[in-house]
Residue, then its C-alpha position, 0 to 999 in steps of 0.5 A: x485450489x483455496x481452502x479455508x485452512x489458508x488464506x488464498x492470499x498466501x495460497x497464491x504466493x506459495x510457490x514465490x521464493x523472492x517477494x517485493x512488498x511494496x507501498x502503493x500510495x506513497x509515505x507510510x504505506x509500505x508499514x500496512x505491508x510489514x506484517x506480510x513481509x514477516x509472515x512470508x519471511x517466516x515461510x522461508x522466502x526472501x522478502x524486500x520492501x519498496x514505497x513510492x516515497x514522499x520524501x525528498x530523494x533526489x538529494x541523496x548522494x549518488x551511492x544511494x541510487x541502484x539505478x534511475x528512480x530507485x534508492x536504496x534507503x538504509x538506516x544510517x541515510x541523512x534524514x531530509x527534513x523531518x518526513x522520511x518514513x523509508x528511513x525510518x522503518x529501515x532504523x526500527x528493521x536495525x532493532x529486530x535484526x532483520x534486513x535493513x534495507x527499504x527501495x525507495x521511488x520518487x513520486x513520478x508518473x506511470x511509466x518512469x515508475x514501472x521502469x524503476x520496477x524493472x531497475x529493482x527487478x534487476x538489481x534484486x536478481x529477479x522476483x516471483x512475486x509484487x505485492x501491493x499494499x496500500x493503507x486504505x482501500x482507495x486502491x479498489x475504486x474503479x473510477x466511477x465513484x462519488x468520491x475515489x479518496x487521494x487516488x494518484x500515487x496508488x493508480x500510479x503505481x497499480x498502473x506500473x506494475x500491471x505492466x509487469x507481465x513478467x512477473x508471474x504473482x501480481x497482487x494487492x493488499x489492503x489494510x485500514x478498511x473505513x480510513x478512507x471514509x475521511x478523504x470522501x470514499x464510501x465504504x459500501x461502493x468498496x465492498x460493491x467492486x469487491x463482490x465484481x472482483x469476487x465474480x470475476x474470480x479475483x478476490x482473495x479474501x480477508x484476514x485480521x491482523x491479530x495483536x496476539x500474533x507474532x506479526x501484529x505485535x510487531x507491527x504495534x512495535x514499528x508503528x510505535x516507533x514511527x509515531x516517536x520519531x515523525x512527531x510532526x507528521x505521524x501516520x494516521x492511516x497506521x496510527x488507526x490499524x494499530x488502534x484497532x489491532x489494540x483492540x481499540x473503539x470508537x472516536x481514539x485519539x492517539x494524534x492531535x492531527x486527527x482532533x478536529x475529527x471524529x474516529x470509528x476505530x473498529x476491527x474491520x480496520x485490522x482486516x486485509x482486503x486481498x485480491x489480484x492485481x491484474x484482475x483489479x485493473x483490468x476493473x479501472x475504468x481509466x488505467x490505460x489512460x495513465x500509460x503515458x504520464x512522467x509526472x505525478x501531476x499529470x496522473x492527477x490531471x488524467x484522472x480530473x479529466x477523465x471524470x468529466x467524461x462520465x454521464x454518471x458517478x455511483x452514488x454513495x450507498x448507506x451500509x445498511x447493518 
């Protein structure tokens, strides 16, 4: 049973001893889950953190690899360019004493990346519990969308772990609501598969991530950090939460990567959006399509092809408040 004195989104994973946060959409997704992993580490359970990496991995030294497609990203790992957002947050995990560890996957297809799950599975002993965070909501277009954003490494990913029946709590978050209005997504189609969800019994409710609270200032704090040491290439996803988390408004500028653009930093950027990750992709109008795919240049082809095949998209919806 839910109840208003508990979000249902930690009401589910009560019973979870051993969690995997996990970046769903690849790069900096992984810090929209760092204010969940703290808070369920602070419940007293044993928390790790996975992103499906962009960075260069597969010239790593050998004694990074757990097993195939699994790296183990520790804060002293050579940096390969300039882009490494797993090593970066496990160097700011140094500076709070905390677990400085951060399972890294290269971006492959669906099923390559839901074996190097299981390879983490294993290498971890087991886990109750996946969350999928994903900065933005891309994550919740069905397929039938005007415009579904960058959709191939979430799809990827909720493809590979929808899979994973073994595990007994599967479920997704999402944090940065409006961020994705910049990649063509329509923020009222979120909120339209949102209610389906809620039909369906799969939806889980929002809460803010507050600046006052233990998570939200260290999330300002990661965030921070990030943007000091990925100059070049700063999270605007995370760059915009954390504005609004400030308690921010309007058009912020905190990168010259965003000064050709005009912001709405809000706080419905700080809410998650939480619901459950089975339920969200049996709604997929494409998943099963995605089975087969060893390279992330297939999923993005899968998904191309399969919009062709629709007789119609869902146009986009003015909000209308």
């Amino acid at each position: 049973m839910f109840s208003l004195g508990e979000p249902a989104f930690f009401t589910r994973l009560r019973d979870a001893r051993r969690v995997l946060v996990a970046g769903a959409g690849g790069g900096f997704d992984v810090y929209a889950g760092l204010p969940l992993a703290l808070a369920l580490r602070s419940a007293g359970k044993e928390v790790h953190l996975a992103s499906l990496s962009f960075a260069d991995l597969y010239g790593l030294d050998p004694e990074v690899w757990v097993g195939p497609d699994v790296a183990a990203i520790g804060p002293d790992i050579p940096l390969r360019g300039g882009y490494f957002p797993e090593r970066t947050l496990a160097q700011w995990l140094v500076t709070q004493d905390l677990p400085a560890i951060v399972y890294a996957f290269p971006s492959i297809g669906a099923a390559p990346l839901r074996t190097a799950y299981r390879t983490l599975i294993e290498h971890l002993g087991g886990v109750d519990a996946i969350v999928l965070v994903d900065g933005g909501t891309d994550i919740l277009m069905r397929g039938d969308e005007h415009g579904l954003g960058t959709p191939e490494e979430d799809m990827a990913s909720l493809a590979a772990v929808s899979g994973l029946d073994e595990v007994a709590h599967r479920l997704v978050a999402c944090l940065g609501f409006g961020v994705d209005a910049y990649h063509g997504v329509n923020h009222s189609l979120v909120l339209e598969n949102l209610a389906a969800l809620d039909r369906d019994g799969c939806y889980l409710g929002a809460f803010s991530l507050l600046g006052a609270g233990r998570e939200g200032a260290l999330y300002l704090d990661a965030v921070a950090h990030a943007q000091r040491h990925t100059p070049s290439h700063p999270s605007i996803v995370n760059g915009s939460v954390a504005a609004a988390v400030r308690g921010d408004f309007g058009n912020v500028r905190f990168t010259e990567r965003t000064k050709d653009s005009e912001l709405f930093i809000n706080p419905l950027m700080a809410l998650y959006f939480c619901v459950d990750l089975p339920g969200l992709a049996r709604r997929n109008l494409y998943l099963g399509l995605l089975e087969r795919t060893s390279l992330m240049r297939q999923v993005s082809s899968v998904i191309e092809e399969f919009r062709t095949t629709l007789p119609r998209q869902r146009p986009p919806r003015t909000f209308p408040h």
